[in-house]
C-alpha positions in Angstrom: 0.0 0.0 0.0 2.8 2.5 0.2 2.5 2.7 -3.3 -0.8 2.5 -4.3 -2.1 5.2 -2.0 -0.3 7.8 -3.7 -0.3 6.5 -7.1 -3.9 6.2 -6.8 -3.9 10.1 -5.2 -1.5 11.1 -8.0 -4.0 9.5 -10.8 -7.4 11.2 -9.3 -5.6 14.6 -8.9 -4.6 14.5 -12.9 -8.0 15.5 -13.7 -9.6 18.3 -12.0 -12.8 16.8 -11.0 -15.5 19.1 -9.0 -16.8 15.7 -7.2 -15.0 13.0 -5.3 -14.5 9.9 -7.3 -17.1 6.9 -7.1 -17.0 3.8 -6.3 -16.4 2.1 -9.9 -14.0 5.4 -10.9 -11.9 3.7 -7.8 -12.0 0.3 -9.4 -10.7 1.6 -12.7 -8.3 3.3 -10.5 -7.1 0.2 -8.5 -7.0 -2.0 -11.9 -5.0 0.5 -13.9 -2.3 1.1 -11.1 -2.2 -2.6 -10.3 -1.3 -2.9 -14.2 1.0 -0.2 -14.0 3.0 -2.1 -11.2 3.2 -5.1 -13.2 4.7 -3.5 -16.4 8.2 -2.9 -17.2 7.7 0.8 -17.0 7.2 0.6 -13.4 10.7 -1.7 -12.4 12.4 0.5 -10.4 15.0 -1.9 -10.1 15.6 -2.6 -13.8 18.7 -1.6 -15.4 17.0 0.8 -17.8 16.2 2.8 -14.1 19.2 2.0 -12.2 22.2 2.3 -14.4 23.1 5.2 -13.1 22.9 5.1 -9.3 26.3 5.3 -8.4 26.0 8.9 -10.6 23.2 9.7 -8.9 21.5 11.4 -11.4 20.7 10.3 -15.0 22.3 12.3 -17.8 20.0 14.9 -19.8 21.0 12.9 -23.3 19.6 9.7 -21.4 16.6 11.3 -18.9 14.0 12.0 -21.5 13.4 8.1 -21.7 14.6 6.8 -18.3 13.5 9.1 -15.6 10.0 9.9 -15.1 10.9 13.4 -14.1 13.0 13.5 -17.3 10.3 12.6 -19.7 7.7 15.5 -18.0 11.3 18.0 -18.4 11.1 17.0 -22.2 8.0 18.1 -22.7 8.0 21.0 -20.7 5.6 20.4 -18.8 7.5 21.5 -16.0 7.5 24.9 -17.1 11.4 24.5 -18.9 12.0 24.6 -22.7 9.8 21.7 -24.5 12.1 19.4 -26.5 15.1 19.5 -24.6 16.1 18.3 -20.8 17.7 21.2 -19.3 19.0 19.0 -16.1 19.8 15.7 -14.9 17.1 13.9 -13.5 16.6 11.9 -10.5 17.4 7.7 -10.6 14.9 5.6 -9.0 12.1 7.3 -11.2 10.3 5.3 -13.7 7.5 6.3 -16.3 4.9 6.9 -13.9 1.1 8.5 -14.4 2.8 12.0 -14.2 4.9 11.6 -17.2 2.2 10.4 -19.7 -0.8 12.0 -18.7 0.0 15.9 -17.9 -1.8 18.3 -20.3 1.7 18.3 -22.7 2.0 14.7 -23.3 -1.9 14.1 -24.1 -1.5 17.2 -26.8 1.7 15.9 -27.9 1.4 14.9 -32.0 4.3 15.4 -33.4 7.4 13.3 -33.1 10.8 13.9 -34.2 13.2 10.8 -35.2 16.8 10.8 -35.4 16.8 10.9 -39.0 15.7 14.0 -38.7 12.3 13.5 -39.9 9.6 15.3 -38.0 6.0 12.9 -38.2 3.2 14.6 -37.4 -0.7 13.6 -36.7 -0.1 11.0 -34.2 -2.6 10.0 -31.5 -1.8 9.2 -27.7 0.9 7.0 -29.2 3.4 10.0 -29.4 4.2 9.4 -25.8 5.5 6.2 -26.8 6.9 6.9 -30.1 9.2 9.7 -28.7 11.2 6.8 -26.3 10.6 3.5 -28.5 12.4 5.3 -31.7 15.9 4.3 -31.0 18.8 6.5 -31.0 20.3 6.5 -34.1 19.0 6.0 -37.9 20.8 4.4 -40.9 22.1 7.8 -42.0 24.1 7.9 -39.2 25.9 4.4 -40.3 26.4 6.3 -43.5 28.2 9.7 -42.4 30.4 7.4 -40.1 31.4 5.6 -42.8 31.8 8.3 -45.7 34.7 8.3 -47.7 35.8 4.8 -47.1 36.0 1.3 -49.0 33.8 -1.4 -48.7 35.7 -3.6 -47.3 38.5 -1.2 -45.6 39.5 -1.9 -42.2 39.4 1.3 -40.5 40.2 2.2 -36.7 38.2 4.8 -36.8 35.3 3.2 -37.0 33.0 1.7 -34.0 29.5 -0.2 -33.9 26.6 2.4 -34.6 23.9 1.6 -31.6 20.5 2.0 -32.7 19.7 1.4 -28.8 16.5 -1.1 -27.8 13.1 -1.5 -28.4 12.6 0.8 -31.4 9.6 -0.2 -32.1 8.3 3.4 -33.6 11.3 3.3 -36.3 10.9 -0.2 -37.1 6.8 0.4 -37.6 7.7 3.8 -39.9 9.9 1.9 -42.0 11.4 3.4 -44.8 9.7 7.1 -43.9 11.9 7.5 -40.8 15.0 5.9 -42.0 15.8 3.5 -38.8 18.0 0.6 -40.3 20.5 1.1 -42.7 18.7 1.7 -46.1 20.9 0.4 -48.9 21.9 2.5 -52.0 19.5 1.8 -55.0 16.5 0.1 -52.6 13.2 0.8 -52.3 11.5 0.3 -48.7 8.8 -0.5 -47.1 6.8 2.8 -45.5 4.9 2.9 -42.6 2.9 -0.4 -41.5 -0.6 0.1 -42.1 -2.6 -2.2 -40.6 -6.5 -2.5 -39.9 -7.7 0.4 -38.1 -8.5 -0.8 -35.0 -5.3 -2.3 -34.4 -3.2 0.5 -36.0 -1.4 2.4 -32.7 0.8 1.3 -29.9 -2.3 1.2 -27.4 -4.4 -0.5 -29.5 -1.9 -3.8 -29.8 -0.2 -3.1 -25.8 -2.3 -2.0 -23.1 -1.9 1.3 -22.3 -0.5 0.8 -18.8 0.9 -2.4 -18.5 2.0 -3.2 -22.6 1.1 -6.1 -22.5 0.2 -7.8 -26.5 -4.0 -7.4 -26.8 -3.7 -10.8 -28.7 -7.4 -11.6 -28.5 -9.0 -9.2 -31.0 -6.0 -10.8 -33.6 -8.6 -14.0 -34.0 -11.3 -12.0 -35.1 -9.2 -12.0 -38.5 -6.4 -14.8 -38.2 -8.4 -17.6 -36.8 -6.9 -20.9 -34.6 -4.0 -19.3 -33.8 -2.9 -19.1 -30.5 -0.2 -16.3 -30.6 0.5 -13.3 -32.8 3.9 -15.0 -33.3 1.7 -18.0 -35.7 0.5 -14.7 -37.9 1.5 -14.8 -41.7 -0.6 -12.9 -44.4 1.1 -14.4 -47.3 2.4 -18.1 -48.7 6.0 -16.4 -50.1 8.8 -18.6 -48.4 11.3 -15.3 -47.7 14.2 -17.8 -45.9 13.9 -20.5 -48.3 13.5 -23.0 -45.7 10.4 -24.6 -47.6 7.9 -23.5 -44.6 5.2 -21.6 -46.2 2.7 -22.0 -43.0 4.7 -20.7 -40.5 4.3 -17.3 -39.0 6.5 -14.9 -40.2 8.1 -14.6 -37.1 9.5 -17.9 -38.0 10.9 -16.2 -41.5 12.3 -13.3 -39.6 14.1 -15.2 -37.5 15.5 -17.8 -39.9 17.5 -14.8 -42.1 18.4 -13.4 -38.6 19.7 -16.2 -37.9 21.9 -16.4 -41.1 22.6 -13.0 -41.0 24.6 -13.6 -37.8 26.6 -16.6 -39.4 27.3 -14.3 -42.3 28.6 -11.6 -39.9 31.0 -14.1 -38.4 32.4 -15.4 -41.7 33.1 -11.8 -43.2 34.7 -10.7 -40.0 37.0 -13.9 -40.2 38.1 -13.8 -43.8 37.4 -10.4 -45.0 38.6 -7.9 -41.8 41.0 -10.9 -40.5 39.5 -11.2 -36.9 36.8 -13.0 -36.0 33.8 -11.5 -34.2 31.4 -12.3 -31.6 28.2 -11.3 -30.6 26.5 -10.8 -27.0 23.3 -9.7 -27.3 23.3 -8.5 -23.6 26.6 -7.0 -23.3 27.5 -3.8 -24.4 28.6 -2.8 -26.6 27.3 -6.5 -28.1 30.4 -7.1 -30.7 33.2 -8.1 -29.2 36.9 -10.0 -30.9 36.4 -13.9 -30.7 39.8 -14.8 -29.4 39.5 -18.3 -29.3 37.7 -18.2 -32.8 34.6 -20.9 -31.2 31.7 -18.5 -32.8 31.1 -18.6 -28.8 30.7 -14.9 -26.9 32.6 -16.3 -23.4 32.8 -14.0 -20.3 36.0 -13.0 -20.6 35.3 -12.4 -24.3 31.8 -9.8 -23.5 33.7 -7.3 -21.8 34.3 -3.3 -23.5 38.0 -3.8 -23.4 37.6 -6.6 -25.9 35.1 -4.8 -28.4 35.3 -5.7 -31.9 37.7 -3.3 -33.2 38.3 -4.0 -37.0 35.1 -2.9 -38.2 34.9 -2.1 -42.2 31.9 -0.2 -43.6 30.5 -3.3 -45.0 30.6 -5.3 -41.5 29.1 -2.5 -40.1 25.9 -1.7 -42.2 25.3 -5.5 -41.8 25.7 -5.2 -38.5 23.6 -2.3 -37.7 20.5 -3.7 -38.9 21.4 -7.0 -36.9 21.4 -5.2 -33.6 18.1 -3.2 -34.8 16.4 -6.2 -35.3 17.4 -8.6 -32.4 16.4 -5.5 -30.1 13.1 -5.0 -31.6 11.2 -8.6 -30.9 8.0 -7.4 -32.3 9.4 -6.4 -35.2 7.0 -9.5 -37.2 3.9 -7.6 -35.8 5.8 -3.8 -36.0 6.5 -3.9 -40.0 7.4 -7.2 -41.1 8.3 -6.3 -45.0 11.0 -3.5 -43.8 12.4 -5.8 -41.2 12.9 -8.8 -44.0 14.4 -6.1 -46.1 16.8 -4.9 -44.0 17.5 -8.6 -43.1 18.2 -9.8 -47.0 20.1 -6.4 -48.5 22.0 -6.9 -45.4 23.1 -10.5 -46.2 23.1 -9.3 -50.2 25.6 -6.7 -49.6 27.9 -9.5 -47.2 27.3 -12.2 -50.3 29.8 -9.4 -52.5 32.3 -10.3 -50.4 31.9 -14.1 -48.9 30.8 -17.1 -50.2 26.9 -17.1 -49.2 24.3 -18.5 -51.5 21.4 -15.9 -51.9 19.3 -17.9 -54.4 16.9 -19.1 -51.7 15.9 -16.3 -50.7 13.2 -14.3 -51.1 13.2 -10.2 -50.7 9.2 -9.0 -50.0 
């Protein structure tokens, strides 16, 4: 109850109301708080909240997106300068019912990517399009790597993070820019799919983002998990399946994709390279050349250093996918395009057979 009490206090307060809440207004209360606690927004002790306790403060770059009190200095709503974080913000803090519900965020429509490209006319998804964007689009692969050879080794080049969960980028597709776009390729836009399951909130639940899987049946019927989903009998990883979900497609050329990333970095840059999905910063020199990320391996002072722009485009869109799970349900075209120009481009220089593949 020492939370509840006030997160219930904060909620009602939100909304200037002339009379005191009844009885069933409570019971929305107590449901949507109890789903709050249970999300992944409300984990105090997650590393997204925590990282930077020994600071004691989170950074202004990082406090927009993980620190409650960050997110309401974003937009302002504080009374500072909207679109910017003027100071660190406090740790411990998590996107609470402050952060999404003051007057700002509810009129917020327009979201900015880091592309550059400014989308406007969104709905109460803005709030969760300004966080779940990632951090860095494809044309940021591309001005790291200007000037330089394919298949140059270059110490003066590092992994490009897109960053986790960018969900927003991957769902805009092509109109955003948020995987690495390959010269002479057209891409998929934004996702449009059936109006009432078109927005963040209508696929998660608003407050504890959770998948709304049961209105999916209405259309795609006996399945048992979004995952199953496929709209389409094109085999895209040439693995002969045409009935499984394309989740199972997607994660097939991922899968490749990572084997191709392993042989380029062993015959084409000369060191083998590893990845660790949960270490950053995730590539890292395989010393004992297993295809195996060991623990003394996943540590920064081992990070994959020979990086050529070839390796890293490939890579790139590797990270952006692993770190976007719902990318089947988010934009499935743009993430199987990404996926095969990504292995296409890798085939230039290693031996990899493309001809089973399909691009959508």
């Amino acid at each position: 109850m020492r939370v509840l009490i006030p997160m219930l206090a904060l909620a009602a307060l939100l909304i200037p109301r002339p009379d005191p809440l009844g009885a069933s207004e409570m019971e929305d209360l107590a449901r949507i708080t109890a789903e709050w606690l249970a999300s992944p927004h409300a984990e105090r002790g997650a590393q997204a909240f925590t990282h930077w306790d020994a600071d004691g403060a989170v950074p202004e770059e990082c406090a927009t997106c993980h620190s409650g009190p960050g997110f309401v200095d974003f937009l302002g709503a504080d009374g500072t300068q909207a679109g910017v974080v003027d100071h660190p913000a406090p740790t411990g803090a998590p996107v609470d019912c402050v952060a999404c519900h003051t007057g700002a965020a509810m009129a917020l429509r327009t979201v900015t990517f880091p592309s550059g490209v400014s989308v406007p006319d969104w709905d109460d998804a803005a709030v969760c399009a300004t966080c779940h964007q990632g951090r860095m689009s494809g044309d940021g692969v591309d001005a790291a790597v200007a000037g330089m050879g394919d298949d140059d080794v270059s110490p003066d080049l590092a992994f490009q993070n897109i960053h986790y969960r960018a969900s927003a980028a991957t769902m805009l597709g092509g109109v955003v820019r948020g995987g690495y776009q390959y010269a002479g390729k057209t891409y998929a836009g934004r996702f449009e799919h059936v109006r009432r399951f078109d927005t963040c909130t209508e696929c998660h639940g608003p407050h504890s983002t959770a998948v709304t899987f049961d209105g999916c049946t209405d259309c795609h019927s006996g399945l048992t998990s979004p995952r199953e989903i496929r709209t389409g009998r094109r085999d895209f990883d040439g693995d002969g399946d045409r009935a499984e979900g394309i989740h199972g497609e997607i994660l097939t050329l991922y899968a490749r994709l990572g084997e191709a990333i392993g042989a380029y970095g062993e015959s084409v840059a000369g060191a083998p390279i590893v990845y660790a999905a949960e270490r950053y910063p995730y590539f890292f020199a395989d010393t004992d050349a297993d295809g195996m990320a060991d623990d003394d391996e996943a540590v920064f002072g081992n990070c994959y250093q020979s990086w050529t722009p070839r390796l890293l485009r490939a890579a790139y869109n590797y990270q952006l996918v692993g770190k976007d799970p719902g990318g089947y349900a988010h934009n499935p075209r743009y993430v199987l395009q990404l996926l095969f120009d990504s292995l296409q481009s890798l085939s230039a220089a290693i031996e990899l057979d493309m001809s089973a593949y399909s691009r959508p």
